[in-house]
C-alpha positions in Angstrom: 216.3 65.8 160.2 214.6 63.8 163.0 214.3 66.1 166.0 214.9 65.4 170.3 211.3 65.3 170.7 211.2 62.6 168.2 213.5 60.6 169.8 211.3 60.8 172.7 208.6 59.0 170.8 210.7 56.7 169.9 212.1 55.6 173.7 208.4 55.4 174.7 207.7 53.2 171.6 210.3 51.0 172.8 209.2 50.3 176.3 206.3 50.3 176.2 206.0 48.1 172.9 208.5 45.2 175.1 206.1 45.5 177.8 202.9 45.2 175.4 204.1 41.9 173.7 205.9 40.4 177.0 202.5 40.2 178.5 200.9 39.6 175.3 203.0 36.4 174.5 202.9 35.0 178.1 199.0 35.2 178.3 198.6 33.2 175.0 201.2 30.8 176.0 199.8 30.5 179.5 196.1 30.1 178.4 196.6 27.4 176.3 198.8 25.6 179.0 196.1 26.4 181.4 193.1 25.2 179.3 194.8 22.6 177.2 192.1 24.1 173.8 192.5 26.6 171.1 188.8 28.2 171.9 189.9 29.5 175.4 193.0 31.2 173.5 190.0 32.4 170.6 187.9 33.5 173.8 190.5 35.5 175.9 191.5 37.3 172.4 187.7 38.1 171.7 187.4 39.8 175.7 190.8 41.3 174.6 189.5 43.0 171.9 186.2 43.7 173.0 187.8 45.8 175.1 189.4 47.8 172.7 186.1 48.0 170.7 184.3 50.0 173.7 187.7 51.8 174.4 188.2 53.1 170.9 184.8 55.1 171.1 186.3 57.0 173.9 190.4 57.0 172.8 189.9 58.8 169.6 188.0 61.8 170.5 190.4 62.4 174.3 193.1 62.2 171.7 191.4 64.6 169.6 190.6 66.8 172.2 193.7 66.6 175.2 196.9 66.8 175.3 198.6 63.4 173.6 201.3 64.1 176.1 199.5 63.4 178.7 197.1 60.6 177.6 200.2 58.7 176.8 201.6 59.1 179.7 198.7 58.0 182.4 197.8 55.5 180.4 201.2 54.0 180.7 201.0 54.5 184.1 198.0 52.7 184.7 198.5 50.2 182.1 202.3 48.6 184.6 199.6 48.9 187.5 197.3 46.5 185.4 200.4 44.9 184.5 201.1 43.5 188.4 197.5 42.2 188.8 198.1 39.5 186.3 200.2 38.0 189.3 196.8 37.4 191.2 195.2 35.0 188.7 198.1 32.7 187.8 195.6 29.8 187.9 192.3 31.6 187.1 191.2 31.6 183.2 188.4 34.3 184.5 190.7 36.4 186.7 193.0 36.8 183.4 190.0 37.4 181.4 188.8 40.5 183.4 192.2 41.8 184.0 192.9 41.8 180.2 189.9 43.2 179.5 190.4 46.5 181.8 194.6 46.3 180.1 193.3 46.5 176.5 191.1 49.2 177.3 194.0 51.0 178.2 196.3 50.6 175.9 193.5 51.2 173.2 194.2 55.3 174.8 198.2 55.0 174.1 198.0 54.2 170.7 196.0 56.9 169.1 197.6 59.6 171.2 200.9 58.2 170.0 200.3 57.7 166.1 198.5 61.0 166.3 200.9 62.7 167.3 204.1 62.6 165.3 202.5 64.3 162.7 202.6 67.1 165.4 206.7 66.7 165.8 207.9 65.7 162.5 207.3 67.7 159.1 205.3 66.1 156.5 208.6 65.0 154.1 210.3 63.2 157.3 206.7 61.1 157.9 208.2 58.1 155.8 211.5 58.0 157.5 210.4 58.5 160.7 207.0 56.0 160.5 209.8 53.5 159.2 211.8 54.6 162.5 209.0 53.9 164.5 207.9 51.0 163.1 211.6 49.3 162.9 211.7 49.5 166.8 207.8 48.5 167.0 209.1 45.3 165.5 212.4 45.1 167.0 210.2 45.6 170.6 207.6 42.8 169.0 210.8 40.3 168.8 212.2 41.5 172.1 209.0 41.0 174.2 207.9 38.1 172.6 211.6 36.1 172.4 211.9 37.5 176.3 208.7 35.7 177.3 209.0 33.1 176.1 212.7 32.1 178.3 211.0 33.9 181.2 208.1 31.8 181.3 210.2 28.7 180.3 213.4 29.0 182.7 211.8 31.8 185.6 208.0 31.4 185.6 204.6 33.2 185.3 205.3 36.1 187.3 208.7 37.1 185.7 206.8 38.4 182.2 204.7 40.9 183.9 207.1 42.4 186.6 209.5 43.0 183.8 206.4 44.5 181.6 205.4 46.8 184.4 209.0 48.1 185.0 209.4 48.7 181.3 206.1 50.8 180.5 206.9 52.9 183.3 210.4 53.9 182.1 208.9 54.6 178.8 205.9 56.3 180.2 208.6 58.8 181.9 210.1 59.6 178.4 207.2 61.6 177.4 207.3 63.8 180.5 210.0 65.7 178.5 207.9 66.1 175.5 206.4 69.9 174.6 202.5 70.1 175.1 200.5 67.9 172.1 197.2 69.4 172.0 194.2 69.9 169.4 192.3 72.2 171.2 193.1 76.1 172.5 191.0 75.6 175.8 191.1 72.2 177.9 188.1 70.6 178.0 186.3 69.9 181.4 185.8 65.6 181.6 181.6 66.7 181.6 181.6 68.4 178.5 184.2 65.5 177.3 181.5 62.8 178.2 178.7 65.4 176.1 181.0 66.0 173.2 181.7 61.9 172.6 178.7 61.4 170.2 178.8 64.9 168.4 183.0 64.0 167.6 182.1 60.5 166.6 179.2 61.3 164.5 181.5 64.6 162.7 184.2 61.5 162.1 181.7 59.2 160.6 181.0 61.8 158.3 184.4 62.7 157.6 185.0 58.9 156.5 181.8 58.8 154.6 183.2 62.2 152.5 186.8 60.4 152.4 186.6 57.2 150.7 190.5 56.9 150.6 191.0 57.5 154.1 188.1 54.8 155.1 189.5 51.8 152.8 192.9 52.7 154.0 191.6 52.3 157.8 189.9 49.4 156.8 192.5 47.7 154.6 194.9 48.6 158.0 192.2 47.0 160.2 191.5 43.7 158.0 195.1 43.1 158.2 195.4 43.2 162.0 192.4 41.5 162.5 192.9 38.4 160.0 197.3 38.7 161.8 195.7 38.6 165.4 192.9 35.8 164.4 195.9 33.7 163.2 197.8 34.4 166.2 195.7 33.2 168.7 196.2 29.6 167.1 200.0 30.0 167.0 200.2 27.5 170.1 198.3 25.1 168.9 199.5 25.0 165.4 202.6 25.1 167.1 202.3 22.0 169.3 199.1 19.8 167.0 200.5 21.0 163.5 204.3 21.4 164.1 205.0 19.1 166.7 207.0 21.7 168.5 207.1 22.9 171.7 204.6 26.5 171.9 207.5 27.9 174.1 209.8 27.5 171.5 208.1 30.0 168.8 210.2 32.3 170.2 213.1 31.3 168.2 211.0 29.4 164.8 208.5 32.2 164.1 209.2 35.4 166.5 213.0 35.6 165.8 212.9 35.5 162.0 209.8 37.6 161.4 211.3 40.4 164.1 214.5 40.0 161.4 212.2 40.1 158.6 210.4 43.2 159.8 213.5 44.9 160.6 215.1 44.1 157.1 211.8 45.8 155.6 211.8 48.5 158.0 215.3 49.4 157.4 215.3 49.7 153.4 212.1 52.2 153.9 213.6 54.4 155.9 216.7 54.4 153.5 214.8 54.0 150.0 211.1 55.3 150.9 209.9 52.4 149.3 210.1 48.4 149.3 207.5 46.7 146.6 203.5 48.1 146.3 201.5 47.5 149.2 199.1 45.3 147.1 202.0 43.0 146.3 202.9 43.1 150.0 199.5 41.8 150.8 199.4 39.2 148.5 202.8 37.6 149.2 202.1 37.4 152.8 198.9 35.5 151.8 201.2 32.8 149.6 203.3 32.5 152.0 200.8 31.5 154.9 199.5 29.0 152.3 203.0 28.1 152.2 203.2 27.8 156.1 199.9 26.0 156.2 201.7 23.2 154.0 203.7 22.8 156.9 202.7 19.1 157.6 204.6 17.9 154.4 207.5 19.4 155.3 207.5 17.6 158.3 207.4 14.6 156.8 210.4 15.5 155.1 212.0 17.5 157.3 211.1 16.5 160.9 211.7 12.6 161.1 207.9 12.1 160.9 207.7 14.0 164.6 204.4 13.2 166.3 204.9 14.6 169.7 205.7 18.2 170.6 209.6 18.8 170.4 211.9 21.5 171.1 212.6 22.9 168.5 216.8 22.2 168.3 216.0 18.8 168.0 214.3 19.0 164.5 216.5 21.6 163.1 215.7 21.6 159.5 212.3 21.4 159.6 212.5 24.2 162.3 214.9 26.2 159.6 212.3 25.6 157.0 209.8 27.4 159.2 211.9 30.3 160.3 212.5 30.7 156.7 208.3 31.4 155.9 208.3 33.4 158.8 211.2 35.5 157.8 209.0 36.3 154.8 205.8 37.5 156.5 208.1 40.0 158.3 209.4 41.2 154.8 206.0 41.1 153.6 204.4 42.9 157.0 206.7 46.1 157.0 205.8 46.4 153.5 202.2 46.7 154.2 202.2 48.3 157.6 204.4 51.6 157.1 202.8 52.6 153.9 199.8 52.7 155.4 200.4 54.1 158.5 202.3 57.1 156.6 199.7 57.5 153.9 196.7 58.0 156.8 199.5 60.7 158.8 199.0 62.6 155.2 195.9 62.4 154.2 193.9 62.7 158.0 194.0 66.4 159.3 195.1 66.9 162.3 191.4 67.7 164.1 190.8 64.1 162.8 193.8 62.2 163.1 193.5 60.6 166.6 189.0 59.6 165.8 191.2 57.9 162.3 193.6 56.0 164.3 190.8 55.0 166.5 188.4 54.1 163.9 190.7 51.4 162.8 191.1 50.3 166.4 187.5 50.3 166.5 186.9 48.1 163.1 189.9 45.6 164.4 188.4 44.9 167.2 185.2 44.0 165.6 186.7 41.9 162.9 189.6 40.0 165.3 187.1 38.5 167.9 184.6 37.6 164.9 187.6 35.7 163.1 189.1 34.3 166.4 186.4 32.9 167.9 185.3 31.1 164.3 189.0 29.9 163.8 189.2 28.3 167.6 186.3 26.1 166.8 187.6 25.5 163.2 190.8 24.5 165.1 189.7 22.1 167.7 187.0 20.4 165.5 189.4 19.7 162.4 193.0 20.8 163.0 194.7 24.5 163.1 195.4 24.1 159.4 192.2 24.6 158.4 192.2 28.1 159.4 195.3 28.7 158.1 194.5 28.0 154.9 191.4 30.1 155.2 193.6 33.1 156.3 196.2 32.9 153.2 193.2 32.3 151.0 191.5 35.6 152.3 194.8 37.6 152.4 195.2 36.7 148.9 192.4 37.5 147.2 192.4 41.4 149.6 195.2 42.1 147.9 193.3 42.2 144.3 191.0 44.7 145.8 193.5 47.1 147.1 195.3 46.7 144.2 192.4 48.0 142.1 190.8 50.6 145.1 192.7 52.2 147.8 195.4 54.6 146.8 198.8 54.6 149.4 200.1 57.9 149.4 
């Protein structure tokens, strides 16, 4: 049975995960309107996740060390402050640069703190169900923020996306005000000793991962997937609008609706079964079905009245439907990767180590996602967005072989 304190968790997952992909969705809209290219989308994701990179060194071991309570709940705070000061760079590709840079950094403190912590609240048999919990209103928040955007920046404007984020991060920073104390450690730690202890707890977590194979492919199976899904993303407007020929604005309702339904479905029948198909076969479906997706051109010829200029999307609807339908897929396939893996580092990461773990895939992530972004952007605007598409479904594909035959999902 899933307890109040749980529930909690759950609240601040909400908010805060609307406010996260508002602001996420109206930046990479807003850059490429701004710029008019694919390698200043690549660009702000690489400072984006740079950030987290030189974040994560710190994250892990706070989490490790203070109380998750209250890490989650400053850097909530201070993440709707950072929110607001979007609003003074609506025309300034390096003011949004530097003020997603110092965003990242902080949200790279909630997310640790968070997924090390329900271990700490929920008993080892519930993890499944409530990781499938958590992750069905991660996605449900993904759709939300993203669909929510989108009509805010197309029928209110710039500023509307980040107000709304700031308000929203703040309610959910309040929930875990009313949580019971979440730390690691019998004694707080002064912040002087913290600063001393960062390279003595990252050096006891590299070991740890060197003396736990399992654990490290399953962090870096968890990474590869994020990084290779956020590479991709960053060319979702201009695959959108040079490969679609549909309006950026309108992925809302092509791509974000039916993979937020997708993930939901997947989420849903974990939580009630425990189990949806092996994550290998997970990973490799979501690879076919971006080759799939990366097709898209043909269909169009079929399907969209040989569109050449960017539409919205009503006014091709079954070459629109055809595309919701390969999205709706990658959500099926995502929760099927995600919550396995998730749940199988909650059980197999002790608790002294569980926050560095969580960190350490943030930390790999956000090598890999600027590396692959900032090759695809170039790919993109010398040759055309389905290049790296294909590259991505190709890559996806063949991963899943080798988790098939290495990593074991508890």
């Amino acid at each position: 049975m899933l307890n109040r304190n749980f529930w909690l968790l759950f609240i601040n997952r909400a908010f805060t995960r609307i406010a996260y992909h508002i602001t996420t969705f109206a930046l990479v809209v807003w850059v490429f309107r701004l710029t008019g290219n694919n390698i200043s989308v690549s660009l702000w994701m690489a400072v984006f996740l740079i950030a987290s990179f030189f974040s994560s060194f710190f994250s892990g071991v706070a989490a490790d060390i203070y109380d998750r309570r209250r890490i989650m709940f400053f850097s909530n705070i201070a993440w709707g402050a950072t929110a607001l000061a979007f609003l003074l760079f609506p025309q300034s590709f390096p003011g949004i640069l530097l003020v997603s840079f110092f965003a990242q950094a902080l949200d790279e403190f909630f997310s640790p703190a968070q997924n090390s912590a329900l271990p700490q609240i929920v008993a080892s048999r519930d993890l499944i169900r409530a990781n499938s919990y958590l992750t069905l209103v991660t996605h449900v928040a993904n759709f939300l923020g993203y669909f929510l955007s989108g009509i805010m920046l197309r029928f209110i404007g710039f500023p509307a996306p980040f107000v709304t984020a700031a308000v929203l991060v703040t309610l959910g920073a309040l929930a875990t005000l009313f949580l019971p104390p979440l730390n690691q450690e019998e004694k707080s730690v002064p912040f002087p000793n913290f600063l001393s202890l960062i390279r003595e707890k990252l050096l006891d977590q590299f070991h740890y991962l060197i003396d736990n194979p399992n654990v490290m492919k399953t962090v870096l199976v968890s990474a590869m997937v994020l990084s290779v899904g956020a590479g991709a993303g960053s060319l979702a407007p201009g695959f959108a609008e040079q490969v679609l020929a549909i309006d950026a604005r309108d992925l809302s309702f092509v791509v974000i609706l039916p993979v937020g339904i997708g993930m939901f479905l997947g989420s849903v029948i974990l939580s009630k079964r425990g189990k949806l198909i092996p994550v290998w076969i997970g990973i490799l479906g979501l690879g076919l079905t971006v080759l799939v997706m990366s097709a898209s051109p043909f269909l169009r010829i079929f399907l969209g009245n040989h569109v050449a200029v960017p539409r919205a999307f009503e006014q091709v609807p079954f070459f629109s439907l055809a595309i919701a339908s390969l999205s709706f897929l990658i959500g099926i396939f995502a929760a099927a990767i995600t919550i396995p893996i998730v749940t199988s580092i909650q059980r197999i990461t002790p608790g002294p180590h569980m926050g560095r773990t969580f960190a350490a895939m943030g930390t790999v992530s956000s090598i890999f996602t600027p590396a692959v972004a900032l090759i695809f952007g170039p790919i993109a605007d010398l040759s055309s967005p389905v290049v790296p598409m294909v590259i991505v479904g190709l890559a996806v594909s063949a991963a899943a072989f080798w988790v098939r035959a290495k990593v074991v999902i508890k």
